[in-house]
Each structure stands twice: as structure tokens, then as C-alpha cells.
N, CA and C of each residue as an Amber inpcrd file, in Angstrom:
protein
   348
   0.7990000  -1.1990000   0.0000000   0.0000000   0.0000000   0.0000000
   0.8430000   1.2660000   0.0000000   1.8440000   1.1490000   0.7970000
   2.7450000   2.7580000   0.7280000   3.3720000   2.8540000  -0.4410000
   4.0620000   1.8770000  -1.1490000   4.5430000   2.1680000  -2.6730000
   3.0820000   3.0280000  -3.7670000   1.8200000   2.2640000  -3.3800000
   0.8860000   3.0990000  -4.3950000   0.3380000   4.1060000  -3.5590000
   0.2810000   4.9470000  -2.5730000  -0.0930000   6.0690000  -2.1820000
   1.2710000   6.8950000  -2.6620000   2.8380000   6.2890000  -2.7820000
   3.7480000   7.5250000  -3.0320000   3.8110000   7.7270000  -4.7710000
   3.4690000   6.3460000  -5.4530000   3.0220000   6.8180000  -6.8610000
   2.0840000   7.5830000  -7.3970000   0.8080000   7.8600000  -6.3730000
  -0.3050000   8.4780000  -6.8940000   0.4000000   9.9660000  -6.2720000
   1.3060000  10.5340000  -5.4210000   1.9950000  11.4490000  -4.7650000
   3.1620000  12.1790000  -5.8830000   3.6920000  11.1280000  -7.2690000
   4.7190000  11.2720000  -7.8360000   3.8630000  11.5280000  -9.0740000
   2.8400000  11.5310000  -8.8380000   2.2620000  11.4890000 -10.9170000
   1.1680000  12.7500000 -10.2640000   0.9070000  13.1490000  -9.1900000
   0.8440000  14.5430000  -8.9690000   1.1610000  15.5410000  -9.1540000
   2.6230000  15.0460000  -8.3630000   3.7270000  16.6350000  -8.4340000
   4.0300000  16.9170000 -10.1030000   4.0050000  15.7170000 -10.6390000
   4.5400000  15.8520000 -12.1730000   3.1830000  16.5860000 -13.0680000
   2.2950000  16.4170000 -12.5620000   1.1090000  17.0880000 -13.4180000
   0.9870000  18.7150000 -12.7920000   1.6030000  18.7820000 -11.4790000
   1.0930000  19.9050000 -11.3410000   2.6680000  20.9210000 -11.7180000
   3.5830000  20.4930000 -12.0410000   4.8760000  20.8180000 -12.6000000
   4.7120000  20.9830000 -13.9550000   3.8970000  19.8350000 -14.4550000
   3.8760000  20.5300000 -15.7490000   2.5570000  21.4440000 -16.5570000
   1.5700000  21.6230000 -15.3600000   0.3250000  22.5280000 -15.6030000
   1.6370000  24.3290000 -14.9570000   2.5220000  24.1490000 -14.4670000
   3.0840000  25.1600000 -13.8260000   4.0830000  25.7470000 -15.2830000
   4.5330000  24.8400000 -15.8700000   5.4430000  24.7260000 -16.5040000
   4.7670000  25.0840000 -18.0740000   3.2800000  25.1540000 -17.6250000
   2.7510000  25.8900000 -19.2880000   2.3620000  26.6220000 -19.0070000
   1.8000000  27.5110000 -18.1740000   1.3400000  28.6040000 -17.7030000
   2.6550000  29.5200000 -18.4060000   3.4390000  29.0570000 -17.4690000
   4.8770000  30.0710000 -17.6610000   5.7210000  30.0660000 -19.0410000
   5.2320000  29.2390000 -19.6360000   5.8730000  28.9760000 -21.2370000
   4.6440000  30.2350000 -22.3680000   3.3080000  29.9140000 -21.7320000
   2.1070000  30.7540000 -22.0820000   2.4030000  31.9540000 -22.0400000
   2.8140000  32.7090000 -21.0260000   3.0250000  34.2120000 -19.8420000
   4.0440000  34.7250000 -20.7670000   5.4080000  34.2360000 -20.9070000
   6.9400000  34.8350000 -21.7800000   6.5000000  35.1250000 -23.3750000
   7.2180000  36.0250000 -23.1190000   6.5910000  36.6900000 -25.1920000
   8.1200000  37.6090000 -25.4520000   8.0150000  37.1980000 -26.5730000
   9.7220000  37.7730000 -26.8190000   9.5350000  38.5850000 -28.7000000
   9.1730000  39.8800000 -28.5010000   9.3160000  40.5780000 -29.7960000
  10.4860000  40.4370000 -30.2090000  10.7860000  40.1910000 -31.5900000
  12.2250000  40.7990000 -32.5420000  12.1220000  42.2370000 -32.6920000
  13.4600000  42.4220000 -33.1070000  13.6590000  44.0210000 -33.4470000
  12.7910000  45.0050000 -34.6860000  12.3160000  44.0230000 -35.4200000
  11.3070000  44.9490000 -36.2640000  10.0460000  44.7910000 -35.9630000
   9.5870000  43.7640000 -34.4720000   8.3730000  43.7680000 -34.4890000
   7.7830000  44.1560000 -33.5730000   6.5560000  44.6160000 -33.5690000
   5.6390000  45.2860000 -32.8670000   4.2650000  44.4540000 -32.2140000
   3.8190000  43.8290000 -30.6000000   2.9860000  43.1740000 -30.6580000
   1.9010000  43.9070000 -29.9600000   0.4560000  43.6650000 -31.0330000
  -0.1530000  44.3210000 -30.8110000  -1.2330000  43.4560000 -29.4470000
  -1.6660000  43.8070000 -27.7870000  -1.7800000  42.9110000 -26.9810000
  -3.1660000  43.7400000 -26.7330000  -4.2550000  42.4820000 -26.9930000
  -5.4320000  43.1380000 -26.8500000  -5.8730000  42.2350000 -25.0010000
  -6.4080000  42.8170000 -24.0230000  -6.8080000  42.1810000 -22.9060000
  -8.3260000  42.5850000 -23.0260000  -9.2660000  41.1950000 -23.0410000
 -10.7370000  40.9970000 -23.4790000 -11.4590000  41.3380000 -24.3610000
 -10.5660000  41.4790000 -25.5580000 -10.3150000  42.3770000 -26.5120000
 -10.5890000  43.4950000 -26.8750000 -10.4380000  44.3220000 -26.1510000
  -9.9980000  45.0310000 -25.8300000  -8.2250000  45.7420000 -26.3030000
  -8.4820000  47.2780000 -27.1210000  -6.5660000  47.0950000 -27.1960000
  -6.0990000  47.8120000 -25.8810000  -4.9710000  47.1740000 -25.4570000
  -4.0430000  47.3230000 -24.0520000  -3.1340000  47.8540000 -24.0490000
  -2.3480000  47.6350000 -25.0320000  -0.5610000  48.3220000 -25.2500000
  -0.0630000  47.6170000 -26.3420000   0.8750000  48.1820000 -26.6200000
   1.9490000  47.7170000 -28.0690000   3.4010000  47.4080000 -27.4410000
   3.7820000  46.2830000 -27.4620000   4.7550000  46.5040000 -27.4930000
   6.1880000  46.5020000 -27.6750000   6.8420000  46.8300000 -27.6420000
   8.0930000  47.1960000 -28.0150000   9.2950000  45.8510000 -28.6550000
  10.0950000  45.8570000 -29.2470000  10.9350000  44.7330000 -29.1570000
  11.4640000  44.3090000 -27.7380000  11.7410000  42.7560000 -27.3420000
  12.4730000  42.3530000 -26.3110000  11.4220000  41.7030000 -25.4290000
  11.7410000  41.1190000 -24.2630000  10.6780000  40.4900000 -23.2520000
   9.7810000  41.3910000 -22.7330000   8.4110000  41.0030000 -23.0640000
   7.4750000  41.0830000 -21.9980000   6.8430000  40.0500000 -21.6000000
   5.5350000  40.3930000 -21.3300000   4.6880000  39.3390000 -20.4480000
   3.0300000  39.5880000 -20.8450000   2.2750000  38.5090000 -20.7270000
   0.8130000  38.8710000 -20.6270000   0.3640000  38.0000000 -19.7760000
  -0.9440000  38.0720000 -19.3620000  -1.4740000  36.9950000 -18.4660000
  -2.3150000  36.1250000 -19.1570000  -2.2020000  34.7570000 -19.5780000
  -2.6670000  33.6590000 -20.3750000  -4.0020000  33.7660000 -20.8400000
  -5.3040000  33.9970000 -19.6260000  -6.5820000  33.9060000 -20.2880000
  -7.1090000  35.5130000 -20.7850000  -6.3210000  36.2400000 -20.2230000
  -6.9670000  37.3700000 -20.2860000  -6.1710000  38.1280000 -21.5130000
  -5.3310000  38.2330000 -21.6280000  -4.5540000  39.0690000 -22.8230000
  -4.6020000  38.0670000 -24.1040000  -4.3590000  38.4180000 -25.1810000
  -3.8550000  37.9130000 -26.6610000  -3.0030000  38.5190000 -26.7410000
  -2.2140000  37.7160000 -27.9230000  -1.6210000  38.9960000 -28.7740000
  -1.9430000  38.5660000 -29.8610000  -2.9140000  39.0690000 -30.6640000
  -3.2890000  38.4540000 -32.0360000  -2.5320000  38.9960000 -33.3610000
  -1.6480000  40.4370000 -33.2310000  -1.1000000  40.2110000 -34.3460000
   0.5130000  40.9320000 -33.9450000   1.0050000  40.3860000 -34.9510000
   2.6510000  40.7840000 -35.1340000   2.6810000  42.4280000 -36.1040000
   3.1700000  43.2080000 -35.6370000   3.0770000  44.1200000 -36.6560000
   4.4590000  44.2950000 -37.5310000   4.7350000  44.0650000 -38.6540000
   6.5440000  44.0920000 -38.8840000   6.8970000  45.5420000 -39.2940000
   7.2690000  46.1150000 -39.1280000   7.6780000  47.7250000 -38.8560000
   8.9300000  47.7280000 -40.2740000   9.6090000  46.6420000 -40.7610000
  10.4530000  46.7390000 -41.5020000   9.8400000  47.7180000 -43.3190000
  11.1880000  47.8180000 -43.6040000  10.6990000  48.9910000 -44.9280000
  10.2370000  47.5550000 -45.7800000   8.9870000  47.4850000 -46.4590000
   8.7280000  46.3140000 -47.4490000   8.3350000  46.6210000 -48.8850000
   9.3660000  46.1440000 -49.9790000   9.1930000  46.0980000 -51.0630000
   7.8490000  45.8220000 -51.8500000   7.2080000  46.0040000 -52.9500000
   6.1530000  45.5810000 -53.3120000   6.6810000  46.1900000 -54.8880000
   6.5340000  45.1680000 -55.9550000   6.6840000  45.6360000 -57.2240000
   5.6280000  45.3000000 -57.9980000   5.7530000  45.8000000 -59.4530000
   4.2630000  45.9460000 -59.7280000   4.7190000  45.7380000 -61.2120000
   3.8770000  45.0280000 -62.1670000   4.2770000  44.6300000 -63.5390000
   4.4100000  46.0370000 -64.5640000   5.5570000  45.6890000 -65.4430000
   5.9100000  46.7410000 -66.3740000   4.0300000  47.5110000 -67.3000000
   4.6730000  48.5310000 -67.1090000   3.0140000  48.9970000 -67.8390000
   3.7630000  49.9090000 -69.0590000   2.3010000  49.4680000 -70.2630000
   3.3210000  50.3430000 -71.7680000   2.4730000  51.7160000 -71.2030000
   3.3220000  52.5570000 -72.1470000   3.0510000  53.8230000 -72.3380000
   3.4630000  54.0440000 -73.5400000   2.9640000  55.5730000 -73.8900000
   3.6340000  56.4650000 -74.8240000   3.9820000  57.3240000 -74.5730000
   5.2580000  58.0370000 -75.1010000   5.8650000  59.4180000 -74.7660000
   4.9380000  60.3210000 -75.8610000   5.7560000  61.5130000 -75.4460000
   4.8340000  62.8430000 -76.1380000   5.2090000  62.4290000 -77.7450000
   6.2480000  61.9400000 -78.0190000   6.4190000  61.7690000 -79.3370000
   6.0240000  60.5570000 -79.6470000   5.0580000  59.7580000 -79.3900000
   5.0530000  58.4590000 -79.5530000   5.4810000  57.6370000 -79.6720000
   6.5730000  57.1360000 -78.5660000   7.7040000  56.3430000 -78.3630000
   6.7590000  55.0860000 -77.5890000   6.9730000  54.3330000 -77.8850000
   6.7370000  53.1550000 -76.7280000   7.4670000  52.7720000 -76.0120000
   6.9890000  52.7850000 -74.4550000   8.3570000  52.5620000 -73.3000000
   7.4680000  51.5190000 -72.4560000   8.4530000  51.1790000 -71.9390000
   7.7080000  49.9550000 -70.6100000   8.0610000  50.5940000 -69.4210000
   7.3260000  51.0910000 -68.8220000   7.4760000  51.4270000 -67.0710000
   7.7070000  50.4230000 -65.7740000   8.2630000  50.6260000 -65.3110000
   8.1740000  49.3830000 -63.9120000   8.1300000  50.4640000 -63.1480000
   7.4270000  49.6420000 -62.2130000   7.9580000  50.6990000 -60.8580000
   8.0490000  49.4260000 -59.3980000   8.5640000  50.2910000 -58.3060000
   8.5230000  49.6720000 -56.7870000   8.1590000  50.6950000 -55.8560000
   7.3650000  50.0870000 -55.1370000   6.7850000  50.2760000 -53.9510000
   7.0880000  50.4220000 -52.5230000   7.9680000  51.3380000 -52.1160000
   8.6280000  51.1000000 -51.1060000   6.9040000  51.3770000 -49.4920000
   7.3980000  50.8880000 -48.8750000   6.5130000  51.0640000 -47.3150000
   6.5900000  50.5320000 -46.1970000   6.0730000  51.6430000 -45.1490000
   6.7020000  51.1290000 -43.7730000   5.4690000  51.3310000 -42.9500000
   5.1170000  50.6370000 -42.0210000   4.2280000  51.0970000 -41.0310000
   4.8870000  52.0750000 -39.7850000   4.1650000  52.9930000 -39.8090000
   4.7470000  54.1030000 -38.9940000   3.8040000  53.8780000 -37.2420000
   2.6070000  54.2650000 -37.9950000   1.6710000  53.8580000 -36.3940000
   1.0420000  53.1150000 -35.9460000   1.6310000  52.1480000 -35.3320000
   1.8720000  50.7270000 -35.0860000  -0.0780000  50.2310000 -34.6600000
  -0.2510000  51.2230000 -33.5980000  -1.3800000  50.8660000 -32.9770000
  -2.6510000  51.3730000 -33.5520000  -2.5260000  52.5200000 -34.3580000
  -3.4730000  52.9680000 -35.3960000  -3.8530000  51.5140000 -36.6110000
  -2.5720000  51.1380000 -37.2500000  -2.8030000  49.9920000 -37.6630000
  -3.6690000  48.8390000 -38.1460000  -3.8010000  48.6420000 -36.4770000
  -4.4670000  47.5970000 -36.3710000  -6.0820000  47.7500000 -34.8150000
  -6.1020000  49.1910000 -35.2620000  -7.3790000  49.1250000 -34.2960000
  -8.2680000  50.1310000 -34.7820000 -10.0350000  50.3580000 -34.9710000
 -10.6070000  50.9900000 -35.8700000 -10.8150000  52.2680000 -34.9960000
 -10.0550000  52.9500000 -35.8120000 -10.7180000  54.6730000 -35.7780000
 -10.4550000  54.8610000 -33.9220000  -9.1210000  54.6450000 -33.3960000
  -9.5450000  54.9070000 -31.9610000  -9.9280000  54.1260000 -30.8400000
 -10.8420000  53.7270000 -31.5380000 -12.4490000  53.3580000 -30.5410000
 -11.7490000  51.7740000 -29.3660000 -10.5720000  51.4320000 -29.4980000
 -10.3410000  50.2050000 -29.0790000 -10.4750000  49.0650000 -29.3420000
 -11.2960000  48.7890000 -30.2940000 -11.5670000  46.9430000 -30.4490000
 -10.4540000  47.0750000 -31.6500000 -10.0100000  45.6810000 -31.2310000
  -9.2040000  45.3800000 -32.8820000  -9.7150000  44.7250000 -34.0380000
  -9.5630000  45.1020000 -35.0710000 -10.2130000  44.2670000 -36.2690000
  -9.3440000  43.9710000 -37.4220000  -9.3240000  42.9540000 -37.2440000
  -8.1970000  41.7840000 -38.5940000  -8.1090000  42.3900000 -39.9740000
């Protein structure tokens, strides 16, 4: 009998080590340097933030989106034209862009709720 009361004692501690052990894997949030996380609590928006460690609390916060702050290319297919003398040319162009206001972004008009 004492060997199975200290096994039901050992498959305890291990469940409650590893219910401890996701909480805290849940909680740690680690931005990169171009990114921006946008952390809504009940969705509700809460704060943005910054590159490097923070934290949220598991049921109550998200972070539903990544914002990437980096400059991003976008190109666009050659288009004909004509010059004033009626030359035919092919145009290309690129698209350079950056998100500047991180939390404007991704939340409507102000008002707090976020929308995808």
C-alpha cells in the first residue's frame, strides 16, 4: 500500500509541474527588433509593445497580431506607355513602405476593439 499512495503522490507533483510549466511557457513573449505586438486584454486594445521580453497573463490578454515595422518592397508589372512623341516605353515601378503607427494599424478609428 505505501509504494501506491507515493506513486499516486509522484504522478501529482509531475502534473502539477507541468500545468506550472505551461502557464509560464504561455506568460513569456519575446518581440524581434522589427516587431511590434499588438496585446489586446478581453479584446480590448491594451498596449503595443516594443521589441524584447514582456509578459501577458494567459486567459486574459492575446496577442493576435505581429506588426513588422520593416521597410517592405512591393513591385508591380511593367506597364506600356507612350511618350509625347510616340515612343513606346515599358514602365516598372517599386513600392517602397513602412508602417509608422503601429497601434493605429491595427485598431478601428480609436475606438479600441481590434479588427483583422
Amino acid at each position: 500500500m505505501h509504494g501506491l499512495a507515493a506513486d499516486r503522490e509522484n504522478i501529482w507533483i509531475v502534473t502539477v509541474a507541468a500545468f506550472a510549466a505551461l502557464v509560464a511557457s504561455s506568460t513569456i513573449k519575446v518581440a524581434d527588433q522589427w516587431d511590434r505586438a499588438v496585446i489586446l486584454r478581453l479584446g480590448k486594445f491594451r498596449a503595443l509593445q516594443a521589441p524584447g521580453l514582456f509578459f501577458v497573463i494567459p486567459i486574459l490578454d492575446t496577442v493576435p497580431y505581429w506588426v513588422d515595422t520593416r521597410v517592405i518592397p512591393t513591385s508591380f508589372k511593367a506597364g506600356k506607355a507612350l511618350t509625347k512623341d510616340t515612343v513606346p516605353v515599358d514602365v516598372d515601378a517599386v513600392l517602397f513602405w513602412q508602417i509608422v503607427d503601429d497601434a493605429h494599424k491595427r485598431t478601428e478609428r480609436g475606438g479600441g476593439t481590434c479588427q483583422p
